[in-house]
Gaussian input, Z-matrix of N, CA and C with variables (Angstrom, degrees):
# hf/3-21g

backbone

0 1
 N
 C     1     B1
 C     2     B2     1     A1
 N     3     B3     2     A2     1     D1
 C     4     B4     3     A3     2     D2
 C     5     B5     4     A4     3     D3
 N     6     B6     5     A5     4     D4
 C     7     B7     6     A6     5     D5
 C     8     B8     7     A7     6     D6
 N     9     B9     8     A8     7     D7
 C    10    B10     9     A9     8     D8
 C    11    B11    10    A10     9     D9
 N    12    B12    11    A11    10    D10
 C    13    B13    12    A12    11    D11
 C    14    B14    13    A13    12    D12
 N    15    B15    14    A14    13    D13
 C    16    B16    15    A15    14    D14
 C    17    B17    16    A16    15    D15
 N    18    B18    17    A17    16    D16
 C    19    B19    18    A18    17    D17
 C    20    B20    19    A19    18    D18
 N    21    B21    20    A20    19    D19
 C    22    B22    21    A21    20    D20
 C    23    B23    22    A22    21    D21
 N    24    B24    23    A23    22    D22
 C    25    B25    24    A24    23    D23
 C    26    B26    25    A25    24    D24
 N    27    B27    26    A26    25    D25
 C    28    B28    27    A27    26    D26
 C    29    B29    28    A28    27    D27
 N    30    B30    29    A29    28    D28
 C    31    B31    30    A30    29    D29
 C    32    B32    31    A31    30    D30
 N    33    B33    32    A32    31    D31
 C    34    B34    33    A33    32    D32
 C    35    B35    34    A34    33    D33
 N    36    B36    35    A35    34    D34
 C    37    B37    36    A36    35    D35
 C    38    B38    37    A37    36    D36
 N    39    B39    38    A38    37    D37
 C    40    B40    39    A39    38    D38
 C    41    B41    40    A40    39    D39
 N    42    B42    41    A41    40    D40
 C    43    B43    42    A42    41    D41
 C    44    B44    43    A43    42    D42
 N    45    B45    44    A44    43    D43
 C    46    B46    45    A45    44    D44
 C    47    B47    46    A46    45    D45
 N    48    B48    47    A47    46    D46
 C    49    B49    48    A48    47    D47
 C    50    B50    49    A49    48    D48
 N    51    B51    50    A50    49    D49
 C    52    B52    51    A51    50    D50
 C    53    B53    52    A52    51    D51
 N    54    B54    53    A53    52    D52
 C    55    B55    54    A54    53    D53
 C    56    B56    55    A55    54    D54
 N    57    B57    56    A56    55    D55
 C    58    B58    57    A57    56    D56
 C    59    B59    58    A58    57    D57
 N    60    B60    59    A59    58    D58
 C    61    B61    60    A60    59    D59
 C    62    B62    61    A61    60    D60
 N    63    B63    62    A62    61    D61
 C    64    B64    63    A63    62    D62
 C    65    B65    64    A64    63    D63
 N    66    B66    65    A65    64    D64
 C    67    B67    66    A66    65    D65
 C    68    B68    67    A67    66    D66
 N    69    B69    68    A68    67    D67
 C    70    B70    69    A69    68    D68
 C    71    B71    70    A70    69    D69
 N    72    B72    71    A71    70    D70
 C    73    B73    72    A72    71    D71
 C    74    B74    73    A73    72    D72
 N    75    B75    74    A74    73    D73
 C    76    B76    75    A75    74    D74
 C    77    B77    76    A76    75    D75
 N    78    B78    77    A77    76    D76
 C    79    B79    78    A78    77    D77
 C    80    B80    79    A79    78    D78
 N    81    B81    80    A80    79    D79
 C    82    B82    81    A81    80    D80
 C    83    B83    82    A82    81    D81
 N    84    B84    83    A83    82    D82
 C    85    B85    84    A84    83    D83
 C    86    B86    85    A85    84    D84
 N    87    B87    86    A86    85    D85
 C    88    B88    87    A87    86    D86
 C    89    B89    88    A88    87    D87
 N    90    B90    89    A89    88    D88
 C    91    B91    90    A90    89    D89
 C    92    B92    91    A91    90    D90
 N    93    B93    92    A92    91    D91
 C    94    B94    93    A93    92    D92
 C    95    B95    94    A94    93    D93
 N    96    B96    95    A95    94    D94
 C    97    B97    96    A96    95    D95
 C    98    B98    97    A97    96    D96
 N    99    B99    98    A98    97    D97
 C   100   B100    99    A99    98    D98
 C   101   B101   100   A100    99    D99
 N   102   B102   101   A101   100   D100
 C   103   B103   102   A102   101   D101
 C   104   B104   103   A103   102   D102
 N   105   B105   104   A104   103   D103
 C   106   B106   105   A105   104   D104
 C   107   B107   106   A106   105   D105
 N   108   B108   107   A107   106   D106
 C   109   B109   108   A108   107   D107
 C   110   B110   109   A109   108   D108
 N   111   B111   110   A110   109   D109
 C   112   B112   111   A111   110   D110
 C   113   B113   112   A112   111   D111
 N   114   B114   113   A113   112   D112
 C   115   B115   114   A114   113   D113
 C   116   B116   115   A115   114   D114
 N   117   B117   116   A116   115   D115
 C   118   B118   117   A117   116   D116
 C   119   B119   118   A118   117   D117
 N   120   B120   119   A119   118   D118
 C   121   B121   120   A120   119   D119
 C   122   B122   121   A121   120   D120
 N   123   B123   122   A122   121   D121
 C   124   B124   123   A123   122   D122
 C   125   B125   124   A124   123   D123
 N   126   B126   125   A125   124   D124
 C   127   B127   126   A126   125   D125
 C   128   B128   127   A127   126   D126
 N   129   B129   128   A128   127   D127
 C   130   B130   129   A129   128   D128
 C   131   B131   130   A130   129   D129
 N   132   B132   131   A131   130   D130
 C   133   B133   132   A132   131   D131
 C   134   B134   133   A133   132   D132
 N   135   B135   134   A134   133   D133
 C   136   B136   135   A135   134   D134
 C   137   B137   136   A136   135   D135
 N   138   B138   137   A137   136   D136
 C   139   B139   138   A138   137   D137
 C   140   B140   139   A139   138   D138
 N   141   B141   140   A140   139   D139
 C   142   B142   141   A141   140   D140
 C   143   B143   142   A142   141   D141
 N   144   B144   143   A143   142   D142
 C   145   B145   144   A144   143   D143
 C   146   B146   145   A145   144   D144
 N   147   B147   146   A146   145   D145
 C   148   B148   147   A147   146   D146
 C   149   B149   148   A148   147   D147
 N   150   B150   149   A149   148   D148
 C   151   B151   150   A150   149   D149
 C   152   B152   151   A151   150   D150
 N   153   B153   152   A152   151   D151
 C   154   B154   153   A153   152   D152
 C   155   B155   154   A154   153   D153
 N   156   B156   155   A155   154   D154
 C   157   B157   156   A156   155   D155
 C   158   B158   157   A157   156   D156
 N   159   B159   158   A158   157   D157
 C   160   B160   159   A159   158   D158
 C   161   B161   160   A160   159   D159
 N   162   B162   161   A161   160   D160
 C   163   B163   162   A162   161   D161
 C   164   B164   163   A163   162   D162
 N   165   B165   164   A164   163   D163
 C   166   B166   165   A165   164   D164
 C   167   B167   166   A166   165   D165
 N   168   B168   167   A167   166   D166
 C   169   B169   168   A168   167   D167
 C   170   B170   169   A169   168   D168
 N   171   B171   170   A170   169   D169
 C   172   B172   171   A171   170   D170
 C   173   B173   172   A172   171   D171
 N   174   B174   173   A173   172   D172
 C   175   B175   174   A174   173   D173
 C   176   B176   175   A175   174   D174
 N   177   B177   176   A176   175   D175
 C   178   B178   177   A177   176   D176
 C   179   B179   178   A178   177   D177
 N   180   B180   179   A179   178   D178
 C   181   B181   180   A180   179   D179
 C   182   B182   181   A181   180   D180
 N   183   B183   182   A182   181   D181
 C   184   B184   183   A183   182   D182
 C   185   B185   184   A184   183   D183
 N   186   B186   185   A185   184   D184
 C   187   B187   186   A186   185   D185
 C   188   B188   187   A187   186   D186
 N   189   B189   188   A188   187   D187
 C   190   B190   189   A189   188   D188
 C   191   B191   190   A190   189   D189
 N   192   B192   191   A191   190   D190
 C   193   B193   192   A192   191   D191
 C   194   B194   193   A193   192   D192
 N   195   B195   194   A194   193   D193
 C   196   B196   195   A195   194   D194
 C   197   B197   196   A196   195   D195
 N   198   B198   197   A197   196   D196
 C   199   B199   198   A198   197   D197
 C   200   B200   199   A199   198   D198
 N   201   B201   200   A200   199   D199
 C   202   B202   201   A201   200   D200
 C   203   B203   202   A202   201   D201
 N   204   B204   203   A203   202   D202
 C   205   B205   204   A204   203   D203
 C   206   B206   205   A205   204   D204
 N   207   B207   206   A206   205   D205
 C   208   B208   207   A207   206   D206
 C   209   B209   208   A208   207   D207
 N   210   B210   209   A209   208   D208
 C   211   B211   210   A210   209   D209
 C   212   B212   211   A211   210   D210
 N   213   B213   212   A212   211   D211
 C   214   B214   213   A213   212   D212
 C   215   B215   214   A214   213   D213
 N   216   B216   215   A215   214   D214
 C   217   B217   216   A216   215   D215
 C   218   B218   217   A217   216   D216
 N   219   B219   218   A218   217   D217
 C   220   B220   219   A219   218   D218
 C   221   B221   220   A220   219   D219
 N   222   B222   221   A221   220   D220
 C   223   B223   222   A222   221   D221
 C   224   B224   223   A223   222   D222
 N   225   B225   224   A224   223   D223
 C   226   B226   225   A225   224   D224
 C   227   B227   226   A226   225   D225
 N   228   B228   227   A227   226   D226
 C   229   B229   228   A228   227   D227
 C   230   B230   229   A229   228   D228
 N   231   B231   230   A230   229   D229
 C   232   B232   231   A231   230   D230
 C   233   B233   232   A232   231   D231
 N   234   B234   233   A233   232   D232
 C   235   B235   234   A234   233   D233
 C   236   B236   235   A235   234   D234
 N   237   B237   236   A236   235   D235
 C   238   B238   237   A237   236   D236
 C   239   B239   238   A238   237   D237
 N   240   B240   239   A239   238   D238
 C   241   B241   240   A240   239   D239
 C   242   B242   241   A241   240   D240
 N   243   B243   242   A242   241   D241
 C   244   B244   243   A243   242   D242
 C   245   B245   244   A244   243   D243
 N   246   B246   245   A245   244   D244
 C   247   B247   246   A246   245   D245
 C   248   B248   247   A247   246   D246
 N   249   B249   248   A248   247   D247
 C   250   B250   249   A249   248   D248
 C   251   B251   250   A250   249   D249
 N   252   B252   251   A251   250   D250
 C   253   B253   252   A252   251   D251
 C   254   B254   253   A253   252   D252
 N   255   B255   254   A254   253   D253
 C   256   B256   255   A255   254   D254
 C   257   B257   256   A256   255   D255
 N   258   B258   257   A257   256   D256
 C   259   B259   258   A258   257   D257
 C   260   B260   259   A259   258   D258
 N   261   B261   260   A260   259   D259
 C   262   B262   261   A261   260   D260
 C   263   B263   262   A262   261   D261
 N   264   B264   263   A263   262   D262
 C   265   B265   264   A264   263   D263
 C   266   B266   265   A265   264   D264
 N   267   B267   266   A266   265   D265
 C   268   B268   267   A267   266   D266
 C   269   B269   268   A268   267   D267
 N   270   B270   269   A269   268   D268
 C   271   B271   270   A270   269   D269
 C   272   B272   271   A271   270   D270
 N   273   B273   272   A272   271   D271
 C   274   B274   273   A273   272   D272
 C   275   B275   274   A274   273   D273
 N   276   B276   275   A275   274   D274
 C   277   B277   276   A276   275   D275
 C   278   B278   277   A277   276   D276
 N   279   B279   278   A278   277   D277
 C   280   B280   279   A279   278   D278
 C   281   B281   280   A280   279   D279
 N   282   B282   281   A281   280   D280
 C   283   B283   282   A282   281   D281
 C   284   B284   283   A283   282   D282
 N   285   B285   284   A284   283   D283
 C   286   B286   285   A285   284   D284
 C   287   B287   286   A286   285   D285
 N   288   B288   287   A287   286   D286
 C   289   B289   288   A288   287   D287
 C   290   B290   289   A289   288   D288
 N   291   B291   290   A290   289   D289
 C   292   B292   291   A291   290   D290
 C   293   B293   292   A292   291   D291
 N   294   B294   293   A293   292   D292
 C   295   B295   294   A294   293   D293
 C   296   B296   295   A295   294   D294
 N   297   B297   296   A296   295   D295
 C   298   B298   297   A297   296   D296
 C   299   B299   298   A298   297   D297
 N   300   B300   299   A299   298   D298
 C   301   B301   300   A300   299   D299
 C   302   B302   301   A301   300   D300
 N   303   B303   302   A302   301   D301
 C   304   B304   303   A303   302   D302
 C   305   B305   304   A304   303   D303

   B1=1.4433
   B2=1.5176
   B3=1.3052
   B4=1.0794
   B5=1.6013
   B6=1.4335
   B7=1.4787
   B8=1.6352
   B9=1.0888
   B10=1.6128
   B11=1.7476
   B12=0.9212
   B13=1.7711
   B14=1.7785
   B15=1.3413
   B16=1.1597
   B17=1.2773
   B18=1.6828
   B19=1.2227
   B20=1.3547
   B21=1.3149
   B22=1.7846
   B23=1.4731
   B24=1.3021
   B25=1.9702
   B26=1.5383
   B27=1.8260
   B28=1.1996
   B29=1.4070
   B30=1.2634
   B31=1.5918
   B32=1.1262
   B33=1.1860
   B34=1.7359
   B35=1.1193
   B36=1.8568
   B37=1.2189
   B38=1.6184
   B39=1.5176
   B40=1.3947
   B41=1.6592
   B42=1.6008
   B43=1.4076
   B44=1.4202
   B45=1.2076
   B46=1.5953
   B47=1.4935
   B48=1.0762
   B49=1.4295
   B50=1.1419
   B51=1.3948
   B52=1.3337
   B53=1.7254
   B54=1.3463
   B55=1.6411
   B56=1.5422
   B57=1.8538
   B58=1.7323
   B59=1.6265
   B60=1.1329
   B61=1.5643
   B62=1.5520
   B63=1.3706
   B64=1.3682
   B65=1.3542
   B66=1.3089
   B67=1.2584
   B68=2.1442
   B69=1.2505
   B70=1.7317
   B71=1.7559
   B72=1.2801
   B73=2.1111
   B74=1.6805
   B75=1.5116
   B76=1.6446
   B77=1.7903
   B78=1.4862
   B79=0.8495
   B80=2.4824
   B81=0.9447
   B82=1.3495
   B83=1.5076
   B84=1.6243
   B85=1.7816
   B86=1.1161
   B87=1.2807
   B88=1.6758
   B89=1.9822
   B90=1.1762
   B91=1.8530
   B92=0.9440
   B93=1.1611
   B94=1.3886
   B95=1.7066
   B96=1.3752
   B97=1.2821
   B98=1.5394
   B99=1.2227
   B100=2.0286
   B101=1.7365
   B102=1.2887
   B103=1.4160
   B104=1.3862
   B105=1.6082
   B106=1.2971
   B107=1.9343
   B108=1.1736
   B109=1.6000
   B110=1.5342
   B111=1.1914
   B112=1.3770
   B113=1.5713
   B114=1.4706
   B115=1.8399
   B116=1.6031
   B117=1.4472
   B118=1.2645
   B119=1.5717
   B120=1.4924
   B121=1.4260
   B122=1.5906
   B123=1.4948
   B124=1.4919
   B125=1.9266
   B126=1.4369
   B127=1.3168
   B128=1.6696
   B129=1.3227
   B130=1.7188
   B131=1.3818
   B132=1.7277
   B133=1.0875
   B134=1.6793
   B135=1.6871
   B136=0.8897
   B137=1.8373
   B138=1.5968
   B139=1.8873
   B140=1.8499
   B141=1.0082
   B142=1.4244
   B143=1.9331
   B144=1.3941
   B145=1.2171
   B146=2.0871
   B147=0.8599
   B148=1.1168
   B149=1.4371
   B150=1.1826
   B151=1.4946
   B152=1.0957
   B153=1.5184
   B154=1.5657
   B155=1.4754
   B156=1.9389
   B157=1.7013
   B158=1.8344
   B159=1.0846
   B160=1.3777
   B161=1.3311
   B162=1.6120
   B163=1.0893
   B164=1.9356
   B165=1.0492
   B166=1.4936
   B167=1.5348
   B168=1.4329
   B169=1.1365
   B170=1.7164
   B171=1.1916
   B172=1.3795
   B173=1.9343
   B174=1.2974
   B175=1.6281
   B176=1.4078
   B177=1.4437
   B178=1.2971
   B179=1.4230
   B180=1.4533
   B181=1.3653
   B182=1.5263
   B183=1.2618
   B184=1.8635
   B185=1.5401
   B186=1.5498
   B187=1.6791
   B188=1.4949
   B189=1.6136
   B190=1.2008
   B191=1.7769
   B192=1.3800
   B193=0.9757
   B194=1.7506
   B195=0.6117
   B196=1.4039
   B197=1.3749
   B198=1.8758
   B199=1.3952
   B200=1.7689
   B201=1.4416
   B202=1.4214
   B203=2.0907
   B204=1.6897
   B205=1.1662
   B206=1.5741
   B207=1.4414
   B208=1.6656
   B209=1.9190
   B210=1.8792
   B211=1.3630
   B212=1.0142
   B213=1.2889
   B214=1.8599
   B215=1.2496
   B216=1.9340
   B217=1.6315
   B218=1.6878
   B219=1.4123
   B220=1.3732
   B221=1.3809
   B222=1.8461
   B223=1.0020
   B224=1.7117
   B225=1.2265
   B226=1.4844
   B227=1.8121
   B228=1.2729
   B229=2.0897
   B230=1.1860
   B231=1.1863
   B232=1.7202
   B233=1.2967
   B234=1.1393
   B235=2.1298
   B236=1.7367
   B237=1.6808
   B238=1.6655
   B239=1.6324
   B240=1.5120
   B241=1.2524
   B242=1.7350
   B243=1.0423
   B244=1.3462
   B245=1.5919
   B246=1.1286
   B247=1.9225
   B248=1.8862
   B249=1.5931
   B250=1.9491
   B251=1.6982
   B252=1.1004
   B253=1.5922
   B254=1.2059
   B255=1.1529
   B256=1.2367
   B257=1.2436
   B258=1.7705
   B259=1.8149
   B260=1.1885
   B261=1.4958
   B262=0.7212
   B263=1.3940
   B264=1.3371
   B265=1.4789
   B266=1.6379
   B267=1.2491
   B268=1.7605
   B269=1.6574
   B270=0.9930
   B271=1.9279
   B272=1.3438
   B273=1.2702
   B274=1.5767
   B275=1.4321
   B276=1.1504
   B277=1.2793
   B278=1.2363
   B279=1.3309
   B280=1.7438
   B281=1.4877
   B282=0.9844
   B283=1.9035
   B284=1.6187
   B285=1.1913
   B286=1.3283
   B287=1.2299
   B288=1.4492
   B289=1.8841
   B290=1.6608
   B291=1.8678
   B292=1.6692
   B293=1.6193
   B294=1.0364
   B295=1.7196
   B296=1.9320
   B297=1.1660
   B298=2.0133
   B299=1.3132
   B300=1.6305
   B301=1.3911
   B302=1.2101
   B303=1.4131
   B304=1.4165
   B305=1.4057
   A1=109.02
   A2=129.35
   A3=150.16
   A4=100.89
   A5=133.48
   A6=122.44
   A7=115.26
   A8=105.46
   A9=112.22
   A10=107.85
   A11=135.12
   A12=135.74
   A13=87.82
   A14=118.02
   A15=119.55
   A16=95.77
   A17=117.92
   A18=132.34
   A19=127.73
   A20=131.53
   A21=123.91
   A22=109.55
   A23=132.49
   A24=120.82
   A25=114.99
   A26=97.21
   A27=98.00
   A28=154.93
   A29=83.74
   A30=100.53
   A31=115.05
   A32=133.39
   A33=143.02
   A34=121.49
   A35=126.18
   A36=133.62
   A37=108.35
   A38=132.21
   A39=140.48
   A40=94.07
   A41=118.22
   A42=96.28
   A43=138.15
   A44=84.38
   A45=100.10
   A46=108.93
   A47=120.66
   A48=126.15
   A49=111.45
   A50=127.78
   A51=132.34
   A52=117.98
   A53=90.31
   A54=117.25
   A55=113.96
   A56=108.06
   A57=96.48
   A58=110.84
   A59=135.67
   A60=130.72
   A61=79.91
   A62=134.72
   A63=143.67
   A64=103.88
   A65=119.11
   A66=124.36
   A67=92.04
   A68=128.74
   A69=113.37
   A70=87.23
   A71=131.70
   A72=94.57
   A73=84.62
   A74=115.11
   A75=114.93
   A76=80.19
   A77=117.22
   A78=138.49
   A79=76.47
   A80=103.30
   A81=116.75
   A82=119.40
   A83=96.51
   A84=110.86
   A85=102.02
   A86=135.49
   A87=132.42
   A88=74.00
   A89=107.16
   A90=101.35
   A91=123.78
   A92=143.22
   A93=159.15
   A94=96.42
   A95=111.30
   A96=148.20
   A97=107.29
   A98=91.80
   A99=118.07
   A100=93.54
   A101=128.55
   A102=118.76
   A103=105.85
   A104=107.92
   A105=127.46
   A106=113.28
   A107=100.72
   A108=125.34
   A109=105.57
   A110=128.78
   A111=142.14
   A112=116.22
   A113=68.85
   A114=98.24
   A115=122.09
   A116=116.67
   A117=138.02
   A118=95.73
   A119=134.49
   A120=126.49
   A121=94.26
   A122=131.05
   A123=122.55
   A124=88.62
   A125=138.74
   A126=101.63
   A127=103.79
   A128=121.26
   A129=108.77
   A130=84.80
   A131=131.66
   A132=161.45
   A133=95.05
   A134=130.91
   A135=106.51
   A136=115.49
   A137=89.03
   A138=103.01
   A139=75.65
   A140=129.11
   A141=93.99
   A142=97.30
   A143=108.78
   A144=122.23
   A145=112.69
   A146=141.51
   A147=149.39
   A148=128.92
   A149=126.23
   A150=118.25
   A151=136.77
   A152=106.73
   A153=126.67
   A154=107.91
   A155=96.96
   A156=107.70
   A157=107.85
   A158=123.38
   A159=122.32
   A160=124.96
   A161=160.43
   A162=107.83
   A163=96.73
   A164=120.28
   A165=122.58
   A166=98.80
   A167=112.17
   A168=104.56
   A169=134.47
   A170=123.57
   A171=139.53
   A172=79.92
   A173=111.33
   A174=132.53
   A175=112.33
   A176=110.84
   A177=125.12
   A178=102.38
   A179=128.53
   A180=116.72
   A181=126.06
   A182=122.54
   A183=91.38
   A184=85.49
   A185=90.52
   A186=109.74
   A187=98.96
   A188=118.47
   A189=126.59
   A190=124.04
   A191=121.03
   A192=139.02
   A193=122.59
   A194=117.82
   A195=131.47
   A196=135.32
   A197=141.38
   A198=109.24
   A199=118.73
   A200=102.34
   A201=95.40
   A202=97.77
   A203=107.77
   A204=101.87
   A205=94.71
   A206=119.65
   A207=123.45
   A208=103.92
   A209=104.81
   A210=103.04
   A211=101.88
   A212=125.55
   A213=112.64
   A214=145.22
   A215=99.14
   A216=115.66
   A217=113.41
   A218=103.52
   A219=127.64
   A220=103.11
   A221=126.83
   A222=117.57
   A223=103.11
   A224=132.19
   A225=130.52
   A226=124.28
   A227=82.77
   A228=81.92
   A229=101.83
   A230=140.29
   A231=144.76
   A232=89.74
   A233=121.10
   A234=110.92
   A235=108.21
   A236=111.50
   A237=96.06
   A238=106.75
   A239=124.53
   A240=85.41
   A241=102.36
   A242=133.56
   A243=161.20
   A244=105.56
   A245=115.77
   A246=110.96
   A247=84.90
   A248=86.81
   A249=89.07
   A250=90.94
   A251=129.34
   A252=126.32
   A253=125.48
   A254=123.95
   A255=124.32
   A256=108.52
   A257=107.02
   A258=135.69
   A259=114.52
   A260=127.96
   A261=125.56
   A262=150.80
   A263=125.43
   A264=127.42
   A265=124.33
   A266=127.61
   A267=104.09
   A268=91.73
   A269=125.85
   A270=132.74
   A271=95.06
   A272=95.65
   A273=136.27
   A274=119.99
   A275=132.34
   A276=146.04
   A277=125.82
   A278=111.06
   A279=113.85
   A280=108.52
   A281=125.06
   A282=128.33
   A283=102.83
   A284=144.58
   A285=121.71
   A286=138.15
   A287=110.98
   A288=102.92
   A289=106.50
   A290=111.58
   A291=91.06
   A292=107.00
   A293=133.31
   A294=125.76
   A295=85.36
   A296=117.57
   A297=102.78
   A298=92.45
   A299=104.54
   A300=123.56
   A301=114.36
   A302=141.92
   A303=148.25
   A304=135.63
   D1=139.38
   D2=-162.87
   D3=-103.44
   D4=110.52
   D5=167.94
   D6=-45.57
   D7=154.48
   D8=-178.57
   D9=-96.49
   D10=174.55
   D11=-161.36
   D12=-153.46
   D13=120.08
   D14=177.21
   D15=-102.86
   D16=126.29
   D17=163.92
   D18=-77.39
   D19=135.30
   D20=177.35
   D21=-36.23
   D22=-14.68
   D23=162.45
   D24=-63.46
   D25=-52.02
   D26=159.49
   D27=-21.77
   D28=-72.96
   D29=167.70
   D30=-58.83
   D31=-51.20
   D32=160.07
   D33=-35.35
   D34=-43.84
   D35=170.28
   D36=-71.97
   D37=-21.91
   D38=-170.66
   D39=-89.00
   D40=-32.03
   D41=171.21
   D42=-86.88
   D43=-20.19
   D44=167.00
   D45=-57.21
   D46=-59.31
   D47=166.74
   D48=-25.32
   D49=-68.17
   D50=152.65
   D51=-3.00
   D52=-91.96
   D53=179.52
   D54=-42.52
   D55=-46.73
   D56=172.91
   D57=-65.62
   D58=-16.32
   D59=-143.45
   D60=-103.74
   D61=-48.18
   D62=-179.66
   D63=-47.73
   D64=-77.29
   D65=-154.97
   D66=-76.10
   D67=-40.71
   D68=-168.05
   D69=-89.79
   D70=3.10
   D71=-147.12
   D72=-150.14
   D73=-44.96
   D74=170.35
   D75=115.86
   D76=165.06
   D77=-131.30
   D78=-101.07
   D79=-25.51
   D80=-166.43
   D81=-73.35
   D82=-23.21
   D83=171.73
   D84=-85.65
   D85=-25.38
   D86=-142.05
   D87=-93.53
   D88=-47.94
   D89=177.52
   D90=-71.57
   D91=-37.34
   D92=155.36
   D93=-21.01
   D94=-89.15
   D95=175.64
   D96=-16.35
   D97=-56.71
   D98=-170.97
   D99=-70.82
   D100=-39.82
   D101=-147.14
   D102=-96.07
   D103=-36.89
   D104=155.12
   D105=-27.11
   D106=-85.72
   D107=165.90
   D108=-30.77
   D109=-57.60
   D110=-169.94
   D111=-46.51
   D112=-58.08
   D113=178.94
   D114=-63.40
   D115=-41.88
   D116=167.87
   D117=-59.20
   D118=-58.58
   D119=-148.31
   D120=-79.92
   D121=-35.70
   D122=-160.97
   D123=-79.87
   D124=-5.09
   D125=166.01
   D126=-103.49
   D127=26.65
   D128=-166.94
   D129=-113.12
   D130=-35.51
   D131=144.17
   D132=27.33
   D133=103.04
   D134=-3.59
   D135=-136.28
   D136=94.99
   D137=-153.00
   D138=-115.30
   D139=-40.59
   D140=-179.97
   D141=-148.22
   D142=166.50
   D143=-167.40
   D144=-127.79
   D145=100.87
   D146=134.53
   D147=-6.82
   D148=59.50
   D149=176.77
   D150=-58.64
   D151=-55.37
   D152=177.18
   D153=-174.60
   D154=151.86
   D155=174.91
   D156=-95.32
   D157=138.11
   D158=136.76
   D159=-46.33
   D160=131.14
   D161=162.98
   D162=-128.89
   D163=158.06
   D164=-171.20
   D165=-126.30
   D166=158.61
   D167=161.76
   D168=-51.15
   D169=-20.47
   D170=-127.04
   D171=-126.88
   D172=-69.24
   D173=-158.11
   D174=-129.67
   D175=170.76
   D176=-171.15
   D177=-129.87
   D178=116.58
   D179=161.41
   D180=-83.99
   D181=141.32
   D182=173.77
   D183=-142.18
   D184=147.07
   D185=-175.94
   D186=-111.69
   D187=114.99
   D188=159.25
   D189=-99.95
   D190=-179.69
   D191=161.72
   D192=-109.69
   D193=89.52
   D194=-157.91
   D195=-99.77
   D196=111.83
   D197=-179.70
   D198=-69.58
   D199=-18.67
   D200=168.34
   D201=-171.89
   D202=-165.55
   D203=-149.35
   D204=-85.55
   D205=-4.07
   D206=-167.74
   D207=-75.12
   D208=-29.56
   D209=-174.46
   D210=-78.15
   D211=-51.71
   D212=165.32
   D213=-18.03
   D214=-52.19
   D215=174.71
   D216=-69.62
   D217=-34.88
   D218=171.06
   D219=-46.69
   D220=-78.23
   D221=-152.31
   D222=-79.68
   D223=-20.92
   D224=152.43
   D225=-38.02
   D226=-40.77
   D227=177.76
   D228=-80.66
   D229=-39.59
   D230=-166.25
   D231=-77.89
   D232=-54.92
   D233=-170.18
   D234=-71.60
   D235=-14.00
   D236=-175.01
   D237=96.45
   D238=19.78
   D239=179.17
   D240=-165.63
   D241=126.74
   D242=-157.64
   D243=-26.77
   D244=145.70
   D245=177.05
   D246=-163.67
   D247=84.77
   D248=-177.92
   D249=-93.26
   D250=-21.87
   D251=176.11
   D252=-126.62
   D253=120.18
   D254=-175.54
   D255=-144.03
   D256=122.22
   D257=-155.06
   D258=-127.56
   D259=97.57
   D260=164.45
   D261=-46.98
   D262=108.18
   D263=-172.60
   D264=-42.93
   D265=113.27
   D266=-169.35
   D267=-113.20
   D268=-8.74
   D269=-168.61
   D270=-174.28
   D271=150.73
   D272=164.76
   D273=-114.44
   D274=123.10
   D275=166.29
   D276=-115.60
   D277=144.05
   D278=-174.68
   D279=-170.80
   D280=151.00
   D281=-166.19
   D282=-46.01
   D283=-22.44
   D284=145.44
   D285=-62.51
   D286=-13.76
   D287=177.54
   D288=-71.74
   D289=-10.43
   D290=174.13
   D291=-75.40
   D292=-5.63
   D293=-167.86
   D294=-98.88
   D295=-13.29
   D296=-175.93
   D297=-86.55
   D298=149.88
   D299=176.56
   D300=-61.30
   D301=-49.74
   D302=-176.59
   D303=-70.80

């Protein structure tokens, strides 16, 4: 597994996260939620990693690091909470891949 590098969008998309859980759930789910997860990753510890959620009104995205899609389903049943899709990443793109040659 490759560490992840959170970029300033990042962080922006992690506060928002914040802000939806505040304003629909109270500042107490957004912890709840997190500690849950936390707790699940230090015994899967270290088959998959937790970066960050999307979160929408509707759904929850969460971007892991993963040895495969079983530690995922794994750390979802131990935290309490649904992983009906799980998509594997094959590329990343972002306004620098127009300046890369390939």
């Amino acid at each position: 597994m490759k560490p992840a590098i959170l970029r300033p969008q990042a962080l922006r998309d992690q506060q928002g996260e914040v802000r939806y859980y505040r304003e629909k759930g109270g500042t107490r789910l957004a912890v709840e939620v997190a500690k849950a997860s936390n707790e699940a990753l230090d015994k899967l510890a270290p088959k998959v990693q937790w970066i960050h959620s999307y979160v929408t009104p509707s759904k929850t995205f969460c971007i892991y690091l993963a040895e495969n899609e079983d530690a995922i389903r794994k750390h979802a049943e131990l935290s309490g909470f649904p992983a009906n899709t799980i998509t594997p990443i094959t590329r990343v793109i972002d306004p620098t891949s127009a300046e890369r040659p390939y």
